[in-house]
C-alpha positions as CSV (number, residue, x, y, z in Angstrom):
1,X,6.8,-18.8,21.0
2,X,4.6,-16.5,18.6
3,X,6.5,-15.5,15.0
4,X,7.1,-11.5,16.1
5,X,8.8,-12.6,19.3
6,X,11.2,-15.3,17.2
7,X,11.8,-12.4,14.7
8,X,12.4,-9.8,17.5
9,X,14.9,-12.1,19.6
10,X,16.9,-13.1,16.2
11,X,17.0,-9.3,15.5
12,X,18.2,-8.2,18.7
13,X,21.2,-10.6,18.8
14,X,22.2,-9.7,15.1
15,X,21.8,-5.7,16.1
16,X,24.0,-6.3,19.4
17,X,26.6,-8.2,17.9
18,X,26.9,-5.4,15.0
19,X,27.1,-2.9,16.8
20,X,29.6,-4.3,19.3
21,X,31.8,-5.1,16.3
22,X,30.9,-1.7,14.8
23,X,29.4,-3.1,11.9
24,X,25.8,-1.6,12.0
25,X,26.0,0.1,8.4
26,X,26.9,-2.9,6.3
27,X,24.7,-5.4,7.7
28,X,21.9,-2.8,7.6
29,X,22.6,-2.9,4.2
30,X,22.6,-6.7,3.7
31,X,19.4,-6.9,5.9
32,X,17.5,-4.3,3.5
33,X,18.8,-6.3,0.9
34,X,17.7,-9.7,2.5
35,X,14.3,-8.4,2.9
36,X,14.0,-7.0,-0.6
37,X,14.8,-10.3,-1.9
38,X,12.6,-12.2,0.2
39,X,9.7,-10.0,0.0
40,X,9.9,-9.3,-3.6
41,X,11.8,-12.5,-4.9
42,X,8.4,-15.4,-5.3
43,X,11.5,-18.0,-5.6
44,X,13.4,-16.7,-2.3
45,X,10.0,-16.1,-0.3
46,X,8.9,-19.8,-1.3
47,X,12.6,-20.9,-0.7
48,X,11.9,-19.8,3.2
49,X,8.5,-21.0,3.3
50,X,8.3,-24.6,2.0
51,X,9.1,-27.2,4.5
52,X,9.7,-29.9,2.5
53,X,13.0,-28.5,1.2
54,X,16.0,-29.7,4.4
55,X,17.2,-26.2,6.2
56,X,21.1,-27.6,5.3
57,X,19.9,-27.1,1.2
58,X,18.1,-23.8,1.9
59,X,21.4,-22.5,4.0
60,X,23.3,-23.7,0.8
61,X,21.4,-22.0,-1.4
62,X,20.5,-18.7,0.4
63,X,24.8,-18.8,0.3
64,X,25.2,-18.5,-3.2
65,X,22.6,-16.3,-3.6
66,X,24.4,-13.9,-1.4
67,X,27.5,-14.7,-0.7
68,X,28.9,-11.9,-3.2
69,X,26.7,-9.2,-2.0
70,X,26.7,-9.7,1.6
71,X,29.1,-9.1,4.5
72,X,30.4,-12.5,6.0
73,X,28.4,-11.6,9.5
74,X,24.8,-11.6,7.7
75,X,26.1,-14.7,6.2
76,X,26.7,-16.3,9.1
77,X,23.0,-14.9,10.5
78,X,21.3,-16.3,8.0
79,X,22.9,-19.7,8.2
80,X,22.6,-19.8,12.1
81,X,18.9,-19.0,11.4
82,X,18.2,-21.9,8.7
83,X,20.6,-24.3,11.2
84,X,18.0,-23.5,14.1
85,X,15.1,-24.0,11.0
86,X,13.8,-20.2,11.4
87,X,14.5,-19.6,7.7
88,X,10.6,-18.8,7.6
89,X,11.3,-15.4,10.3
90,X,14.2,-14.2,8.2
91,X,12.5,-10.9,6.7
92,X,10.7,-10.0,9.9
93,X,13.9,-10.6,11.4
94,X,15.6,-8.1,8.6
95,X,12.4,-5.9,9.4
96,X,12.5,-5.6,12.8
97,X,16.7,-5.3,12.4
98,X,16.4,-2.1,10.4
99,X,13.6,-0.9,13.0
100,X,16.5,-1.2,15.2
101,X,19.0,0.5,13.4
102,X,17.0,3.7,12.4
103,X,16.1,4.1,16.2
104,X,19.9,3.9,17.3
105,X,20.8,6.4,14.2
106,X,18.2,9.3,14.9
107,X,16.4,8.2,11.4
108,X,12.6,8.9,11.0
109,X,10.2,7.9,8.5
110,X,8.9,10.3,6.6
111,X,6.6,9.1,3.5
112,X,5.0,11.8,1.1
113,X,2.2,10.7,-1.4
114,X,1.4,12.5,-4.3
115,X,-0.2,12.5,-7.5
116,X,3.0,12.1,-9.8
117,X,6.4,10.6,-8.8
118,X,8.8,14.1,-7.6
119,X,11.8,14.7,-9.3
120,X,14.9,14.7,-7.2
121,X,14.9,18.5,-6.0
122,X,11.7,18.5,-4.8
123,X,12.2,15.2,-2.9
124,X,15.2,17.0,-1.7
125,X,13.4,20.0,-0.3
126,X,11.0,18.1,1.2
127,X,13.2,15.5,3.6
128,X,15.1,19.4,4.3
129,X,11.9,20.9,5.5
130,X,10.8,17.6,7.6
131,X,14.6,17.5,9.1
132,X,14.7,20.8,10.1
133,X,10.7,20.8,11.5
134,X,11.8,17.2,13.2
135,X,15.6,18.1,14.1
136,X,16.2,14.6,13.0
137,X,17.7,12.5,10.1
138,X,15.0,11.6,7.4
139,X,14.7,8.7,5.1
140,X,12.2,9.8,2.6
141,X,9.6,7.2,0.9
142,X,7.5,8.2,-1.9
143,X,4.2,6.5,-3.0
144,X,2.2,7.3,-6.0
145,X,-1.7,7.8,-5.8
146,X,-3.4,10.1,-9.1
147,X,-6.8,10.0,-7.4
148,X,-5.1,12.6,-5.4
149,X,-5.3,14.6,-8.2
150,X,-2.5,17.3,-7.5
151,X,-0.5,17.9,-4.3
152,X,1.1,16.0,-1.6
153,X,0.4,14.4,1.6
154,X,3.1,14.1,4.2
155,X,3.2,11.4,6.9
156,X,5.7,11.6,10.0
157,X,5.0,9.2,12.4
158,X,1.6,9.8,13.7
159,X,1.2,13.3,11.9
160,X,0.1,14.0,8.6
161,X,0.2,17.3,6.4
162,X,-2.4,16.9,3.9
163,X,-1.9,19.4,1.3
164,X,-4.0,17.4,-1.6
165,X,-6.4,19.0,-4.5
166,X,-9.0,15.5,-3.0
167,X,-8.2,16.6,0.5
168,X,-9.3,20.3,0.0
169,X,-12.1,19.2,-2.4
170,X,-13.4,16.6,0.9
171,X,-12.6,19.7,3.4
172,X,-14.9,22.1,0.7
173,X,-17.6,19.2,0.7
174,X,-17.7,18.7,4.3
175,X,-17.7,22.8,5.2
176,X,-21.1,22.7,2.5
177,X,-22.6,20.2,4.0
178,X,-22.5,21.8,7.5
Protein backbone atom coordinates (compact mmCIF):
# COMPACT_ATOMS: atom_id res chain seq x y z
CA UNK A 1 0.00 0.00 0.00
CA UNK A 2 1.63 3.35 -1.21
CA UNK A 3 2.28 6.17 1.77
CA UNK A 4 -0.81 8.75 0.48
CA UNK A 5 -3.29 5.82 0.51
CA UNK A 6 -1.95 4.76 4.37
CA UNK A 7 -2.26 8.53 5.21
CA UNK A 8 -5.78 8.93 3.43
CA UNK A 9 -7.30 5.67 5.11
CA UNK A 10 -5.92 6.81 8.78
CA UNK A 11 -7.42 10.20 7.99
CA UNK A 12 -10.73 9.15 6.92
CA UNK A 13 -11.33 6.97 10.05
CA UNK A 14 -10.16 9.85 12.51
CA UNK A 15 -12.53 12.45 10.36
CA UNK A 16 -15.60 9.91 10.64
CA UNK A 17 -15.25 9.06 14.09
CA UNK A 18 -15.10 12.99 14.95
CA UNK A 19 -17.53 13.92 13.37
CA UNK A 20 -19.90 11.12 14.51
CA UNK A 21 -18.94 12.20 18.05
CA UNK A 22 -19.29 15.84 17.03
CA UNK A 23 -15.80 16.53 17.80
CA UNK A 24 -14.49 17.92 14.37
CA UNK A 25 -13.27 21.35 15.79
CA UNK A 26 -10.91 20.21 18.55
CA UNK A 27 -9.32 17.51 16.87
CA UNK A 28 -8.84 19.79 13.84
CA UNK A 29 -7.08 21.71 16.17
CA UNK A 30 -4.83 19.02 17.63
CA UNK A 31 -4.13 17.71 14.04
CA UNK A 32 -2.95 21.38 12.91
CA UNK A 33 -1.08 21.26 15.92
CA UNK A 34 0.37 17.67 15.29
CA UNK A 35 1.47 18.60 11.95
CA UNK A 36 3.04 21.87 13.06
CA UNK A 37 5.10 19.92 15.43
CA UNK A 38 6.08 17.29 13.14
CA UNK A 39 6.84 19.34 10.32
CA UNK A 40 8.57 22.08 12.07
CA UNK A 41 9.93 20.19 15.26
CA UNK A 42 13.65 18.30 13.67
CA UNK A 43 13.30 16.17 17.08
CA UNK A 44 9.45 15.17 16.58
CA UNK A 45 9.94 14.70 12.59
CA UNK A 46 13.06 12.37 13.41
CA UNK A 47 11.13 10.89 16.42
CA UNK A 48 8.51 9.50 13.46
CA UNK A 49 11.10 8.67 11.11
CA UNK A 50 13.88 6.62 12.74
CA UNK A 51 13.14 2.98 12.89
CA UNK A 52 15.44 1.97 15.33
CA UNK A 53 13.53 3.61 18.16
CA UNK A 54 10.40 0.65 19.28
CA UNK A 55 6.77 2.26 18.22
CA UNK A 56 5.70 1.40 22.29
CA UNK A 57 8.68 4.30 23.22
CA UNK A 58 7.66 6.71 20.43
CA UNK A 59 3.74 6.26 21.55
CA UNK A 60 5.17 7.06 25.09
CA UNK A 61 6.83 9.84 24.18
CA UNK A 62 4.57 11.51 21.53
CA UNK A 63 2.12 11.18 24.99
CA UNK A 64 3.86 13.47 26.98
CA UNK A 65 4.56 15.65 24.49
CA UNK A 66 0.85 16.13 24.00
CA UNK A 67 -1.03 14.89 26.37
CA UNK A 68 -1.69 18.56 27.90
CA UNK A 69 -2.50 20.12 24.59
CA UNK A 70 -4.51 17.61 22.94
CA UNK A 71 -8.00 16.16 23.17
CA UNK A 72 -7.97 12.47 24.55
CA UNK A 73 -9.41 11.21 20.93
CA UNK A 74 -6.16 12.48 18.96
CA UNK A 75 -4.42 10.85 21.71
CA UNK A 76 -5.74 7.77 21.18
CA UNK A 77 -5.11 8.37 17.15
CA UNK A 78 -1.79 8.84 17.45
CA UNK A 79 -1.22 5.88 19.70
CA UNK A 80 -3.34 3.54 17.50
CA UNK A 81 -1.12 4.83 14.66
CA UNK A 82 2.45 4.17 16.41
CA UNK A 83 0.64 0.55 17.85
CA UNK A 84 0.02 -0.31 14.00
CA UNK A 85 3.98 1.24 13.41
CA UNK A 86 2.50 4.11 10.99
CA UNK A 87 4.09 6.81 13.28
CA UNK A 88 6.10 7.72 9.95
CA UNK A 89 2.27 8.76 8.02
CA UNK A 90 1.19 10.80 11.07
CA UNK A 91 1.50 14.45 9.35
CA UNK A 92 0.04 13.43 6.05
CA UNK A 93 -2.51 11.83 8.01
CA UNK A 94 -2.99 15.32 9.98
CA UNK A 95 -2.68 16.89 6.34
CA UNK A 96 -5.04 15.04 4.60
CA UNK A 97 -7.44 15.32 8.02
CA UNK A 98 -7.64 19.07 7.83
CA UNK A 99 -8.24 18.66 3.87
CA UNK A 100 -11.14 16.91 5.15
CA UNK A 101 -12.35 19.19 7.57
CA UNK A 102 -12.20 22.49 5.38
CA UNK A 103 -14.22 20.54 2.61
CA UNK A 104 -17.08 19.47 5.18
CA UNK A 105 -17.00 23.31 6.73
CA UNK A 106 -17.29 25.33 3.31
CA UNK A 107 -13.55 26.67 4.04
CA UNK A 108 -11.32 27.77 1.00
CA UNK A 109 -7.89 28.63 0.71
CA UNK A 110 -7.13 31.75 -0.21
CA UNK A 111 -3.22 32.74 -0.09
CA UNK A 112 -2.18 36.45 -0.92
CA UNK A 113 1.62 37.29 -1.61
CA UNK A 114 2.98 40.41 -1.35
CA UNK A 115 5.96 42.45 -0.95
CA UNK A 116 5.60 43.31 2.86
CA UNK A 117 3.70 41.27 5.60
CA UNK A 118 -0.26 43.20 5.79
CA UNK A 119 -1.27 44.58 8.85
CA UNK A 120 -4.44 43.11 10.25
CA UNK A 121 -7.12 45.48 8.49
CA UNK A 122 -5.89 44.88 5.27
CA UNK A 123 -5.77 41.10 5.76
CA UNK A 124 -9.18 41.65 6.95
CA UNK A 125 -10.53 43.28 3.86
CA UNK A 126 -9.03 41.02 1.83
CA UNK A 127 -10.52 37.41 3.11
CA UNK A 128 -14.01 39.96 3.06
CA UNK A 129 -13.65 40.62 -0.56
CA UNK A 130 -12.63 36.84 -1.44
CA UNK A 131 -15.73 35.66 0.82
CA UNK A 132 -18.15 37.66 -0.72
CA UNK A 133 -16.63 37.07 -4.59
CA UNK A 134 -16.52 33.11 -3.42
CA UNK A 135 -19.79 33.06 -1.10
CA UNK A 136 -17.64 30.84 1.03
CA UNK A 137 -15.62 30.82 4.37
CA UNK A 138 -11.91 31.93 3.89
CA UNK A 139 -8.84 30.96 5.70
CA UNK A 140 -6.38 33.51 4.64
CA UNK A 141 -2.40 32.61 4.29
CA UNK A 142 0.06 35.21 3.77
CA UNK A 143 3.50 34.70 2.16
CA UNK A 144 6.17 37.29 1.82
CA UNK A 145 8.18 37.85 -1.53
CA UNK A 146 10.00 41.67 -1.91
CA UNK A 147 11.07 40.88 -5.49
CA UNK A 148 7.47 41.62 -5.93
CA UNK A 149 8.36 44.92 -5.34
CA UNK A 150 4.82 46.45 -4.27
CA UNK A 151 1.39 44.96 -4.56
CA UNK A 152 -0.31 41.67 -4.00
CA UNK A 153 -1.06 38.50 -5.67
CA UNK A 154 -4.07 36.57 -4.78
CA UNK A 155 -4.49 32.80 -5.21
CA UNK A 156 -8.00 30.90 -4.83
CA UNK A 157 -7.81 27.64 -5.94
CA UNK A 158 -6.95 27.49 -9.44
CA UNK A 159 -7.32 31.42 -10.02
CA UNK A 160 -5.02 34.02 -9.42
CA UNK A 161 -5.37 38.02 -9.26
CA UNK A 162 -2.07 39.31 -9.96
CA UNK A 163 -2.05 42.84 -8.94
CA UNK A 164 1.99 43.16 -8.53
CA UNK A 165 4.44 46.25 -9.51
CA UNK A 166 6.86 42.77 -11.21
CA UNK A 167 3.60 41.47 -12.71
CA UNK A 168 2.77 44.83 -14.52
CA UNK A 169 6.43 45.57 -15.24
CA UNK A 170 6.50 41.63 -17.06
CA UNK A 171 2.91 42.47 -18.71
CA UNK A 172 4.73 46.20 -19.96
CA UNK A 173 7.79 44.03 -21.18
CA UNK A 174 5.87 41.52 -22.94
CA UNK A 175 3.25 44.24 -24.65
CA UNK A 176 7.02 45.95 -26.01
CA UNK A 177 8.22 43.22 -27.21
CA UNK A 178 5.23 42.38 -29.39
Amino acid sequence: MSTGQIAVRYAKALFLYAKGKELLDPVRADMELLLHASTRIPDIRQLLEIPIINSSKKATVLHEIFKSRMSQPSLDFIRMATRNKREEYLPGMARYFIQLFKEEKGIQVATVTSAIALDVESGNQIREMVREAFRSEIELQQEVREDLIGGFVLRVENKQLDASVKGKLANIKKELQK
